[in-house]
C-alpha positions in Angstrom: 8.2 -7.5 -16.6 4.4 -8.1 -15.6 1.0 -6.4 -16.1 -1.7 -6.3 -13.7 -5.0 -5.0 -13.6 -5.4 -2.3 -11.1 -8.4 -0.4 -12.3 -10.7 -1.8 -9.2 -8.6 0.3 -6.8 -11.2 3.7 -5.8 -10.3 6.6 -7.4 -11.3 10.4 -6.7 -10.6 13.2 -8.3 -10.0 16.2 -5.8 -9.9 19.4 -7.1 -10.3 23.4 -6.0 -8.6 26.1 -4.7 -8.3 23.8 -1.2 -7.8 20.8 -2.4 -4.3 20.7 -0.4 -5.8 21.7 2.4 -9.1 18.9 2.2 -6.5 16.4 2.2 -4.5 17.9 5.2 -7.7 17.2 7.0 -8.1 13.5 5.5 -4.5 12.2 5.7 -2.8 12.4 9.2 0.5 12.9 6.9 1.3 16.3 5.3 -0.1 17.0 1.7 -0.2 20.8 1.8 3.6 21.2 0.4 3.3 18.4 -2.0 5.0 19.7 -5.3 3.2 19.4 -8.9 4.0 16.3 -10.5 4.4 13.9 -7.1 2.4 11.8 -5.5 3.2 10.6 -1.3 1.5 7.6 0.3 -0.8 8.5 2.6 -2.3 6.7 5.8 -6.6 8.1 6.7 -7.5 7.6 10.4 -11.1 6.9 11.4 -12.1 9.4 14.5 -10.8 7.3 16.9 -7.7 6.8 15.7 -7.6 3.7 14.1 -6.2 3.3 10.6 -8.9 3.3 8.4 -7.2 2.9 4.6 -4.4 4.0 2.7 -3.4 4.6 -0.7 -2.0 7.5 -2.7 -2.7 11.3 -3.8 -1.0 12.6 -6.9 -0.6 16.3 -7.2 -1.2 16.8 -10.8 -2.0 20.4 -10.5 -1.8 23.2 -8.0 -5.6 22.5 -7.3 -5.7 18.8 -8.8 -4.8 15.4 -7.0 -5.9 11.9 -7.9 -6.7 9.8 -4.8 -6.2 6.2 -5.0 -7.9 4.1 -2.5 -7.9 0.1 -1.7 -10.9 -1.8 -3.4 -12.3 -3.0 -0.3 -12.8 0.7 0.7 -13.4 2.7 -2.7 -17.1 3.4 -1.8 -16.4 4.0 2.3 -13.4 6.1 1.7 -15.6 8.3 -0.8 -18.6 8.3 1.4 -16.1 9.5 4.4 -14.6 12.3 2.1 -17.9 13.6 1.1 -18.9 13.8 5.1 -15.8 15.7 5.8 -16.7 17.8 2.9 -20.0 18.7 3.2 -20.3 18.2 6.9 -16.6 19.1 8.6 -15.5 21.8 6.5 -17.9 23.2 3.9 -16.2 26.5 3.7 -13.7 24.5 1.6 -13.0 25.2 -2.1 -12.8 21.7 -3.4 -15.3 19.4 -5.0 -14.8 16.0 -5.4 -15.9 12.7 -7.9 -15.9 9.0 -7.7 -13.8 8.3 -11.0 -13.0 4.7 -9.8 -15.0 3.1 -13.2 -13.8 6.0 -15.4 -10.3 5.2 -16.0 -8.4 1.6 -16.7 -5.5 1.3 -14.8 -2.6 -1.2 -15.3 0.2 -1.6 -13.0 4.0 -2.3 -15.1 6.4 -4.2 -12.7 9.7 -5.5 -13.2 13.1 -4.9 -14.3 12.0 -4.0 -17.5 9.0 -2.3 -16.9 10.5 1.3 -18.4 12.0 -0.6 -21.2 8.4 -1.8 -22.5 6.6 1.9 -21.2 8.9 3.6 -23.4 7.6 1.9 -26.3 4.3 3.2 -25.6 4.3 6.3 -23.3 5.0 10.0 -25.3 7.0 11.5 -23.2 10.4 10.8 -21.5 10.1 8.7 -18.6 13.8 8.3 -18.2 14.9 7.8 -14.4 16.1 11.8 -14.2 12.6 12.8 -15.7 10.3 10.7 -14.1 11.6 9.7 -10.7 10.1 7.5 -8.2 6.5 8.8 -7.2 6.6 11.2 -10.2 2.9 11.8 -11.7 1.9 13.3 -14.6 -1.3 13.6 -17.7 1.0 12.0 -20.8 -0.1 11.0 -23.7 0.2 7.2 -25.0 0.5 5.3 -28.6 0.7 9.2 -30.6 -1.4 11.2 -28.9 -3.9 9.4 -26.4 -5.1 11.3 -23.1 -3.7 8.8 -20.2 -1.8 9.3 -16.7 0.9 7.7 -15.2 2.0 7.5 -11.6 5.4 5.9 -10.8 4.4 4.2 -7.7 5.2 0.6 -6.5 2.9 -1.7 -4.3 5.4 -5.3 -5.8 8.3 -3.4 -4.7 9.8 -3.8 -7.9 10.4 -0.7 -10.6 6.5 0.2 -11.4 4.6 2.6 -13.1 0.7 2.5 -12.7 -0.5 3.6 -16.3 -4.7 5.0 -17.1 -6.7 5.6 -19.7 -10.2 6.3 -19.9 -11.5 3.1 -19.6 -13.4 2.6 -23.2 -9.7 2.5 -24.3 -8.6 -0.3 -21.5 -9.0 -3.2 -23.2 -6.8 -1.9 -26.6 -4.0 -0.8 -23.8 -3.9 -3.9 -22.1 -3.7 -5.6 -26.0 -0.8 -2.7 -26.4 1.3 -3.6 -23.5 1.0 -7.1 -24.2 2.1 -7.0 -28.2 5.0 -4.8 -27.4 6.1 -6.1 -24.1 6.4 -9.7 -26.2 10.0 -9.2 -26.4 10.3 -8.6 -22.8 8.3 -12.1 -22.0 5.9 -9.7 -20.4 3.5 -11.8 -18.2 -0.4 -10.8 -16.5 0.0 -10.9 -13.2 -3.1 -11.4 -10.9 -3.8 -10.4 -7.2 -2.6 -13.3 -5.9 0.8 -13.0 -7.1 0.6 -9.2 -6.2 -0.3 -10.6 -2.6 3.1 -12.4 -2.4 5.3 -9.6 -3.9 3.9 -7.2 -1.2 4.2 -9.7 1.5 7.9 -10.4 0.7 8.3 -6.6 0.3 6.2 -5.8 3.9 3.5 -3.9 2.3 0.8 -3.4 4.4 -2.7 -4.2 2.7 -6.4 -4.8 4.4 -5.3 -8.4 6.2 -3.3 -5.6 8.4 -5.8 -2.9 7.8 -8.3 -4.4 9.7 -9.9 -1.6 11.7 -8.1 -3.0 14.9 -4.9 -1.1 14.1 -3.2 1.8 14.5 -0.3 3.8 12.6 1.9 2.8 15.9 1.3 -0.9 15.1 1.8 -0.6 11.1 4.8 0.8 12.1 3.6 4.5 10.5 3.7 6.4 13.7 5.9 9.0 12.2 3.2 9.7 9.7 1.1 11.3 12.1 2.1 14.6 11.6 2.6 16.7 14.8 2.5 20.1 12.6 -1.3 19.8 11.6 -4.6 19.1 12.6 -6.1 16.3 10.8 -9.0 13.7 11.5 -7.9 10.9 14.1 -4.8 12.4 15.3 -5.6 13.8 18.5 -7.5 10.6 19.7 -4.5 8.3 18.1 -2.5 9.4 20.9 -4.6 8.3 23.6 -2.7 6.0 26.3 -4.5 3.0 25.3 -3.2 3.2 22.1 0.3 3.6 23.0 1.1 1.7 25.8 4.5 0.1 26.4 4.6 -3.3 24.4 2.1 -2.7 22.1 2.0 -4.5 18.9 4.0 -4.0 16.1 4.3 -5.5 12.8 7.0 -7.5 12.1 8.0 -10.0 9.8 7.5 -14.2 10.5 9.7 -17.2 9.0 10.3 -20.7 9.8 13.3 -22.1 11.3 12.8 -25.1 9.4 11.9 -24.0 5.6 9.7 -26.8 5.3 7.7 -25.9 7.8 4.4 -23.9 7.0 3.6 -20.4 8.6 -0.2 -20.2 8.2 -2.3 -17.2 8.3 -4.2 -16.3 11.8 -1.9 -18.6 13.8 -0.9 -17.2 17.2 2.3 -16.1 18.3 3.5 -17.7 21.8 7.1 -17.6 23.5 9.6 -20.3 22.5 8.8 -21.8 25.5 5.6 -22.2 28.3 1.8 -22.3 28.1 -0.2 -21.9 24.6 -3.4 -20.5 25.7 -5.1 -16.6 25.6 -3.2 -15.4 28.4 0.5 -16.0 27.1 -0.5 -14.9 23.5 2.0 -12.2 22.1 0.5 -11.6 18.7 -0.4 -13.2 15.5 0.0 -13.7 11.9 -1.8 -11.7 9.3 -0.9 -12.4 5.8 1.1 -15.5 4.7 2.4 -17.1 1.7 5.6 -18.9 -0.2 8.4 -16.8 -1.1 9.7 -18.2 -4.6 12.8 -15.7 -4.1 13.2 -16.9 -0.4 12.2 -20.4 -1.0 10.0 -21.2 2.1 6.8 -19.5 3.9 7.0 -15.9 4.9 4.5 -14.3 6.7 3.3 -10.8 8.6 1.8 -10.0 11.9 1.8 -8.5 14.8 4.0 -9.0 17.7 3.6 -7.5 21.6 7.2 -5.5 21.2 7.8 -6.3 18.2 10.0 -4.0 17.3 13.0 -4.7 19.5 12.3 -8.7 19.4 13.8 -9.4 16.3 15.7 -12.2 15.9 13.8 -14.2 18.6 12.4 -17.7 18.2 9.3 -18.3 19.1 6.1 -20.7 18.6 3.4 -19.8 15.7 0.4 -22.0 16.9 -2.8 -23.0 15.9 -4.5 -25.2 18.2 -7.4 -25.6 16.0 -5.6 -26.8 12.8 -3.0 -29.1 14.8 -0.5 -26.3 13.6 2.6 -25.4 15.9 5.8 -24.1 14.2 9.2 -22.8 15.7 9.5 -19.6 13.7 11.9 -16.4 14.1 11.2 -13.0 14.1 12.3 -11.2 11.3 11.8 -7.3 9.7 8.9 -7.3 7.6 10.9 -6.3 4.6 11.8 -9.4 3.0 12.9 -8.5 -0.1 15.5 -5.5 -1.1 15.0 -3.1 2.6 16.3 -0.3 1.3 13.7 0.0 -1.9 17.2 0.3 -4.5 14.7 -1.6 -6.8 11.7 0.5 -7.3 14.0 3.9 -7.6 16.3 2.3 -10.1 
């Protein structure tokens, strides 16, 4: 089991009589039939169509959800909320606030992670009680306000645990002294950047104002049934044309060999140069459960080329490896590990 700080992620509080309806607008995924007590992943869209951030929105009353948003975009995604607030739809009920500094936030990952919650959480957070992407206010350590948010960006069994943030620095002690007989371990970004790699989380290497839900492979989440900011113009021609990219996942055909970050995808064979390119790698690292480099990108067709060998290149860096298209789920596809 590990601990990582996560309180840098944005946070805003949503809350009114629309609030379900706000974040219809917001999310091009549906939010207005979220139950009490759950929180869904959800995918924003700039106007054009481009995928502008994601994160999550817990429902933890009929007119209460908790937005999480990446760090990068805690201040933009805010700003854009308040525009679409004030400016889109201000016959609204809802009021939002930046909470992002006002609560400490730890995520608890691992095989053991319940084991070591249990010993500080006040409620039941059994796997019947509190399912994966269950929310909820709790209580912690006999009677302290806090929330907790079963969600999982390592792709292992995680909760994501708050307090007010006066109290963050005696949590983080807490989890530490009783996770002891767990060998609980801090965890820092860069080890959270390999677990989502190896799990094929998307994060802002992929987010990078050039994509679109098609490419992330999210299409589906556009919903069809609603309006919402982005969707019309996501489904203009130029954003869907045949071969498009799509992400996918990258490995060596030799393990030794390195799979570096920005390198260009070209076919197994022919020219490397602008005009052959097929796509490119995005996030890279080395996979301790794979034992070689693993990497993400994008790929013209990728979805239907897996399994191909091609030629990750970097004329720059003297770089070219034979690599093979793989899924971008590395690690445990079918998620049995973060609903266990």
């Amino acid at each position: 089991v590990g601990v990582c700080d996560v309180t840098t992620l944005g946070k805003v509080d949503v809350q009114g009589a629309d609030a379900a309806t706000f974040l219809n607008k917001i999310y091009c995924n549906g939010f207005a039939k979220l139950a009490v007590g759950k929180t869904r992943y959800g995918l924003m869209l700039r106007e054009d169509g481009i995928a502008m951030d994601d994160g999550t929105a817990a429902r933890l009353a009929e007119d209460h959800f908790v937005v999480t948003t990446t760090t990068a975009n805690a201040l933009p995604v805010y700003r854009h909320m308040e525009f679409v607030r004030q400016c889109l739809f201000p016959d609204l009920d809802v009021q939002l606030i930046s909470t992002t500094e006002a609560w400490a936030q730890y995520a608890v990952a691992g095989p053991n992670a319940r084991n070591l919650l249990e010993k500080i959480v006040d409620t039941d957070i059994s796997n019947d009680a509190f399912p994966f992407m269950a929310c909820a206010n709790i209580t912690v350590c006999g009677g302290l306000r806090a929330r907790l948010f079963r969600i999982s960006f390592s792709g292992e069994l995680a909760y994501e645990i708050a307090v007010p943030t006066a109290y963050g620095d005696a949590l983080m002690r807490k989890i530490i002294d009783v996770g002891a007989e767990f060998d609980v371990v801090p965890y820092g970004t860069e080890a959270l950047g390999v677990l989502r790699i190896e799990k094929g989380h998307a994060a802002g290497n992929e987010l990078n104002g050039t994509t679109t839900a098609q490419n992330l492979g999210m299409g589906r989440m556009v919903s069809k049934a609603k309006d919402s900011i982005g969707s019309k113009l996501s489904e203009r021609p130029g954003l869907n044309a045949d071969g498009d990219l799509r992400q996918v996942g990258i490995k060596p055909v030799d393990p030794a060999d390195p799979v570096p970050a920005g390198g260009h995808l070209m076919n197994a064979d022919g020219p490397v140069d602008a005009a052959h390119d097929q796509g490119y790698a995005t996030s890279a690292c080395y996979s301790p459960n794979l034992g070689h480099a693993i990497a993400l990108g994008f790929l013209k067709d990728g979805t239907d080329r897996t399994g191909e060998q091609m030629r990750l290149v970097s004329p720059l860096t003297g770089v070219e490896t034979r690599v093979e298209i793989v899924s971008a789920h590395f690690i445990d596809p079918e998620g049995e590990r973060l609903r266990g």
